[in-house]
C-alpha positions as CSV (number, residue, x, y, z in Angstrom):
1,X,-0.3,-0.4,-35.0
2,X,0.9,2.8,-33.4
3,X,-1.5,4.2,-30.6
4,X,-3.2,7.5,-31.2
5,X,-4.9,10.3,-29.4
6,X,-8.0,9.3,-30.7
7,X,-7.5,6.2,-29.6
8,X,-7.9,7.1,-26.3
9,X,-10.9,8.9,-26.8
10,X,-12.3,5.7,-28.1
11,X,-11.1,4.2,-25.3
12,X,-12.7,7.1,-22.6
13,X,-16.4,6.0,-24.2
14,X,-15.9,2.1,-24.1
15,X,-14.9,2.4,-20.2
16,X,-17.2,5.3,-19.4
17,X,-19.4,3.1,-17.2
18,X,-16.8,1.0,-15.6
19,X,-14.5,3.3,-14.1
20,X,-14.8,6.2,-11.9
21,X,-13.8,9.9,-12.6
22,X,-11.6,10.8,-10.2
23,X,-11.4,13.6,-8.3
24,X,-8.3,16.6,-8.4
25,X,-7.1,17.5,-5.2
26,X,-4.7,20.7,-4.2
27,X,-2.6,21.6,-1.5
28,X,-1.3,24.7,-0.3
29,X,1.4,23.1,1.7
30,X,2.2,21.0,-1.6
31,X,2.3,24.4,-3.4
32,X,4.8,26.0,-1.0
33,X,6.9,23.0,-0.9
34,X,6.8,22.5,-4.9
35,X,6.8,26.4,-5.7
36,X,4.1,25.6,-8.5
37,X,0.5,25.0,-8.3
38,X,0.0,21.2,-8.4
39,X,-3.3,19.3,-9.0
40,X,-3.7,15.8,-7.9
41,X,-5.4,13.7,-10.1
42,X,-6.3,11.2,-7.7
43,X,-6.9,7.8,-8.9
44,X,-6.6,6.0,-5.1
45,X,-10.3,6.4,-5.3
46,X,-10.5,4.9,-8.2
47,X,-12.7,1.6,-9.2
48,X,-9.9,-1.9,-7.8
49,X,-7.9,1.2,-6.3
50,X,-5.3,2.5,-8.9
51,X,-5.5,3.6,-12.4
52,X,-4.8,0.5,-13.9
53,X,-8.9,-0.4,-14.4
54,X,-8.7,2.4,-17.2
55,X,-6.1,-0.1,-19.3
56,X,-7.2,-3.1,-18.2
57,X,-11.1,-2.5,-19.1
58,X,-10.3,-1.1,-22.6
59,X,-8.8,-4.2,-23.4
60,X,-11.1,-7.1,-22.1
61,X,-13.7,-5.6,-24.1
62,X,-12.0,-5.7,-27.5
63,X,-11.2,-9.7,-26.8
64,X,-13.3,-11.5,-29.4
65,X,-16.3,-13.3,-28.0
66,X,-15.6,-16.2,-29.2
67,X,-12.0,-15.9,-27.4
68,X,-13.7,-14.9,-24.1
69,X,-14.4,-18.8,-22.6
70,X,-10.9,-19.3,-23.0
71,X,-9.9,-16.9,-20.3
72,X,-7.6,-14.1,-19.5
73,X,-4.0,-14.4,-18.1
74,X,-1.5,-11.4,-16.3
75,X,0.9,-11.3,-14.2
76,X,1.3,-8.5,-11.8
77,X,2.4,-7.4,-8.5
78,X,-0.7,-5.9,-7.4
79,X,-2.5,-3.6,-9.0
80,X,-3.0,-4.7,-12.5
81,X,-4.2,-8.1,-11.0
82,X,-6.6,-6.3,-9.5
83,X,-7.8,-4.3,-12.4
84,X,-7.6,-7.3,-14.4
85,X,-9.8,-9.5,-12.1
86,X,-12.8,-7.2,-11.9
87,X,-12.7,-6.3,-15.7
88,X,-12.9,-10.1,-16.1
89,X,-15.1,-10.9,-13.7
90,X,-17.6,-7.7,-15.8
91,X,-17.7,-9.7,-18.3
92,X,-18.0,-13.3,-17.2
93,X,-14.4,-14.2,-17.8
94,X,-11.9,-16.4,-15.8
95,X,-8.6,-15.0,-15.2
96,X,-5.5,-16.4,-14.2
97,X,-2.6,-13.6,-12.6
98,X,0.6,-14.5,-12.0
99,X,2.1,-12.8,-8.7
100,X,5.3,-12.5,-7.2
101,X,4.8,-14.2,-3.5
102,X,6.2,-10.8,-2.3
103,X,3.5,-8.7,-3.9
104,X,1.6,-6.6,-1.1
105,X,-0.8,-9.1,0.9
106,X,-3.5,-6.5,0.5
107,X,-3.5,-6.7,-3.3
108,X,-2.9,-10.3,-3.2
109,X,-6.3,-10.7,-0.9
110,X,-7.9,-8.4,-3.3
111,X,-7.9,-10.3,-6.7
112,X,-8.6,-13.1,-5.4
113,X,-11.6,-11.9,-3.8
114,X,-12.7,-10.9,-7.0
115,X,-12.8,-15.0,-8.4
116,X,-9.0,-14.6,-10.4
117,X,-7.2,-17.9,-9.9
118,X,-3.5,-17.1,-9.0
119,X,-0.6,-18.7,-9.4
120,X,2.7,-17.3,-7.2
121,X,6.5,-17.7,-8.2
122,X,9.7,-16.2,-6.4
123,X,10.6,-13.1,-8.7
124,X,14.3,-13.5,-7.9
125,X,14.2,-17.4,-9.3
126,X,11.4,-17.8,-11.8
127,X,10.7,-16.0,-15.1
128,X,7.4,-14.8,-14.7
129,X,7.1,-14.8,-18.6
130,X,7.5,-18.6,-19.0
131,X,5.1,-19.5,-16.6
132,X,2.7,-17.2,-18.3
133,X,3.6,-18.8,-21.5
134,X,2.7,-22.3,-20.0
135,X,-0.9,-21.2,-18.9
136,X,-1.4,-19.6,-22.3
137,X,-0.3,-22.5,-24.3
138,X,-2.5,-25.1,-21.6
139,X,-5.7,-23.2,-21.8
140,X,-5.1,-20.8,-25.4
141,X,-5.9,-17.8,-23.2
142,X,-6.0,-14.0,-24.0
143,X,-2.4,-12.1,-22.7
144,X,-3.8,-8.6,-21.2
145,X,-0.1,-7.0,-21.0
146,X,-0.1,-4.5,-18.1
147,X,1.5,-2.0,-20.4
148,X,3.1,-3.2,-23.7
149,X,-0.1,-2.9,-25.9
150,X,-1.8,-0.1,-27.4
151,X,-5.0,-1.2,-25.8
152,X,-3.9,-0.9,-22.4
153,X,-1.7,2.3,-23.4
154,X,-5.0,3.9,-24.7
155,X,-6.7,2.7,-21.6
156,X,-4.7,4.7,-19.3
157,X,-4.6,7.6,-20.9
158,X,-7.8,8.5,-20.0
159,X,-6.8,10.0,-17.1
160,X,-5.1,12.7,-19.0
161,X,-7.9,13.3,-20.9
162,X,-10.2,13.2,-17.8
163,X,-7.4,15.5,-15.4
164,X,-7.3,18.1,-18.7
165,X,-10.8,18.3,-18.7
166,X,-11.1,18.8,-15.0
167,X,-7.9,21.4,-15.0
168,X,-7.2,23.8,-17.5
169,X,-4.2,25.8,-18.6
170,X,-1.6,23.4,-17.2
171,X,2.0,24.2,-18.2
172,X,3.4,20.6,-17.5
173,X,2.5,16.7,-16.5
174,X,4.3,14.5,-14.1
175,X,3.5,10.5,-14.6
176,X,4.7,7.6,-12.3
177,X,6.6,5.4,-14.6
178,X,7.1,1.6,-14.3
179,X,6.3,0.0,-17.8
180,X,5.5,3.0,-19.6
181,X,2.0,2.3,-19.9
182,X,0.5,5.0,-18.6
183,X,3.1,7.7,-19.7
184,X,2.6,6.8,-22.8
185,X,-1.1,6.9,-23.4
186,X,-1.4,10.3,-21.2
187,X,1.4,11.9,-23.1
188,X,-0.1,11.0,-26.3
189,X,-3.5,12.5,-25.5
190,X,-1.8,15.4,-23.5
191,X,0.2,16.4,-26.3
192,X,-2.7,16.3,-28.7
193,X,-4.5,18.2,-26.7
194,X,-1.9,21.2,-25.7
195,X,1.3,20.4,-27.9
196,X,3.3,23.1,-25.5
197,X,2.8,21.0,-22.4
198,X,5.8,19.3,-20.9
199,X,5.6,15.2,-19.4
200,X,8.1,14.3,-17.3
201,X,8.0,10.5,-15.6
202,X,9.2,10.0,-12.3
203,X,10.9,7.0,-11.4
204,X,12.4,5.3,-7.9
205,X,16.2,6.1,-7.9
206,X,16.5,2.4,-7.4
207,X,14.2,1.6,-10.4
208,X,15.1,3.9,-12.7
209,X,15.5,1.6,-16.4
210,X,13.6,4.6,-18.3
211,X,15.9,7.5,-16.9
212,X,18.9,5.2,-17.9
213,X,17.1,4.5,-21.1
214,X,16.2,7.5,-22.7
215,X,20.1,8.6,-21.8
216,X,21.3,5.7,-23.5
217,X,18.9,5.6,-26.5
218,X,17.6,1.7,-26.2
219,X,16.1,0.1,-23.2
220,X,17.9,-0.9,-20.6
221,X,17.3,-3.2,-17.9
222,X,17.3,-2.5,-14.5
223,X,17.0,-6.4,-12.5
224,X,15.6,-7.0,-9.3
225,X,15.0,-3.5,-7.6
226,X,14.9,-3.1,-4.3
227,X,12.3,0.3,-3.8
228,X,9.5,-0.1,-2.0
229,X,7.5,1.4,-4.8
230,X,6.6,-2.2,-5.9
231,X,4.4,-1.4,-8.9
232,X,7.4,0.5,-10.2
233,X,9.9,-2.4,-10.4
234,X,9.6,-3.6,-14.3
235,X,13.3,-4.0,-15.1
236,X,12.9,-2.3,-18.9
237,X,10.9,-0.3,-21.0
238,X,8.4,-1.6,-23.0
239,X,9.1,-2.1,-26.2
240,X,6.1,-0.5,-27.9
241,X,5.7,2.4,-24.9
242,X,9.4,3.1,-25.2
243,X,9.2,4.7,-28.7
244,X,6.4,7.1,-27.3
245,X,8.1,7.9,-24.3
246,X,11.3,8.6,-26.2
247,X,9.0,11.0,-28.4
248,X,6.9,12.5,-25.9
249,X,8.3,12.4,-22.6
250,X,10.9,15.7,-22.1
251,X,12.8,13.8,-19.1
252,X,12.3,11.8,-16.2
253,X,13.0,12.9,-12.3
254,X,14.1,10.4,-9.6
255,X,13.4,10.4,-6.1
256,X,15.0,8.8,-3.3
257,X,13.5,6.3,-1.1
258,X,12.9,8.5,1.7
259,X,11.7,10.8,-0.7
260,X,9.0,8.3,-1.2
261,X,8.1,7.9,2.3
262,X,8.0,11.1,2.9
263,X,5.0,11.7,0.4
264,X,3.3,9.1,1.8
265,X,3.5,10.6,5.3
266,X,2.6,13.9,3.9
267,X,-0.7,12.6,2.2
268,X,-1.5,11.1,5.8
269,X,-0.9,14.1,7.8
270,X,-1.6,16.8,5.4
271,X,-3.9,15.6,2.8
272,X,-6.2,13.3,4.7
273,X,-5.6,10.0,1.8
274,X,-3.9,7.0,1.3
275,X,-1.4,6.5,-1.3
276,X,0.8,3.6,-2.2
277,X,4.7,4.4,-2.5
278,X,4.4,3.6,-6.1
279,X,1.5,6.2,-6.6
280,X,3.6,8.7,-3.9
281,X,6.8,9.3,-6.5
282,X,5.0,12.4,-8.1
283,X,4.3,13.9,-4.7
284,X,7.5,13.1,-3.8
285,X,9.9,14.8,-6.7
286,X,7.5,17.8,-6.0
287,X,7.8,17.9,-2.4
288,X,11.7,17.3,-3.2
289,X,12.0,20.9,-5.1
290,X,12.6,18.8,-8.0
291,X,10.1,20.6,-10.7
292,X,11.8,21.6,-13.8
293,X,12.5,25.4,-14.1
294,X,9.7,27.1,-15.4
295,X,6.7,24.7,-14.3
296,X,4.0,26.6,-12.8
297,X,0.9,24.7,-13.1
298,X,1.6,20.6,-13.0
299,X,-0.9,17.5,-12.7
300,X,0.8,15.0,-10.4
301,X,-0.4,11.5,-11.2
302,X,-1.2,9.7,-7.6
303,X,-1.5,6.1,-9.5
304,X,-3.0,4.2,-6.7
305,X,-3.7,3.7,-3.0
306,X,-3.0,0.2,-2.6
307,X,-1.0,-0.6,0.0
308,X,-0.9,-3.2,3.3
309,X,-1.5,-1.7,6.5
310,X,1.7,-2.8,8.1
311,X,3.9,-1.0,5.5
312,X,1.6,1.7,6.0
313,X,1.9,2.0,9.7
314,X,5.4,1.9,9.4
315,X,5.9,4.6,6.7
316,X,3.8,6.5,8.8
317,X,5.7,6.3,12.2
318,X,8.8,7.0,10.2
319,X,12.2,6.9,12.5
């Protein structure tokens, strides 16, 4: 199975009436900074906070019925747990996510808020994989993969489909990249829609397995990151998103770690919102002066707004 544009219009319909359209924000400041007109597509205010309901909903619905009573399982630092508990909880599933105990206290509080049982491991000891492979083989359990499946893929490119709908004439697309799920349903739908548009990804210098990637023409795996964009720390590609990024996807852009910060200080002070260093990398590369020649008119994906309090406060006092 290869994912297609229509698939995610498929997928737009099936989720219509559990997700929320975002809005598109703009900045003249941004603009200045950037020297291109840049339009936000802001999924912070989106339904569990991030974009990752669009992926995670398209999938739960196409489990089998008969497959439902045996649960879903994903693991996740955050967000995806999230998204994942409330599309279960929709439609009357249990879920079990598998966290990191570093993932944000915030997004931990969250899912399990929303009835997902959750089960924590030490990512720089355990193999979050095996232990998903143990709940799956106790309780025969549905795997929603948070990117690696054309389900989710077509899931989260929605939000190209919604942001082109919302912004015409756009010359190019910048997409936060950690598994490659979302890059690689909104460049599939993008692309289908304008073939002459450009997507770049934008990765944490410190997380930056699809830059190396594409250079080096297989995945490549980039272990136990540091950046405090934590939804941005998968260590490699995915193996089905890779192929459409590698097809799609003209380059990806790094940003620094203050970089980061400062995007999410900038949103504070200039935009009025909240965004999560993981959803701030777009902002970032653009505040950075880091646009490829010739953009003029670019979507910045802000992923998500999820983020504790205490990070936040600090980011925001800066030095």
């Amino acid at each position: 199975m290869s994912l297609t544009a229509q698939d995610v219009r498929d997928a737009a319909l099936r989720i219509a009436d559990g997700i929320k359209r975002t809005p598109v924000m703009t900045s003249r400041s941004l603009d200045a900074r950037a020297g291109a007109a840049c339009f936000l597509k802001c999924e912070n205010f989106q339904t569990s906070g991030s974009f990752k309901i669009r992926g995670a909903t398209n999938f739960a619905r196409q489990i089998a019925v008969e497959d439902r009573p045996k649960g879903i399982v994903a693991v996740s630092s955050g967000n995806h747990a999230q998204a994942v508990a409330i599309a279960a909880q929709s439609l009357g599933i249990h879920a079990t996510i598998i966290m990191p105990s570093d993932a944000p206290r915030a997004k931990l509080i969250a899912t399990r808020d929303r009835g997902a049982e959750i089960i924590q491991y030490d990512r720089l000891t355990t193999d979050r994989e095996v232990l998903a492979r143990e709940v799956l083989a106790r309780t025969g359990g549905t795997f929603l993969h948070p990117f690696d499946d054309e389900r989710t893929m077509a899931g989260q490119g929605t939000l190209a489909l919604e942001l082109l709908d919302q912004v015409s004439d756009l010359d190019a697309l910048l997409v936060c990249v950690g598994g490659g799920g979302m890059i690689a349903g909104c460049a599939t739908i993008a692309k289908d829609i304008n073939p002459g548009i450009r997507v770049f990804g934008v990765e944490p210098e410190l997380a930056n397995d699809t830059y190396l990637s594409l250079r080096a023409k297989e995945r490549i795996t980039v272990d136990n990151s540091a950046t405090i964009a934590d939804g941005l720390r998968t260590p490699k590609p995915g193996a089905l998103t890779f192929p459409v990024v590698q097809k799609l996807v003209e380059d990806v852009l790094l940003v620094t770690e203050d970089e980061i910060r400062e995007a999410v200080r900038f949103a504070l002070e200039r935009l009025k919102i909240v965004m999560e260093p993981s959803g701030a990398v777009c902002v970032a590369a653009a505040l950075a002066g880091k646009l490829p020649a010739g953009v003029r008119r670019v979507g910045l994906t802000i992923s998500g707004g999820n983020v504790d309090l205490d990070l936040l406060a600090e980011i925001a006092k800066g030095d």
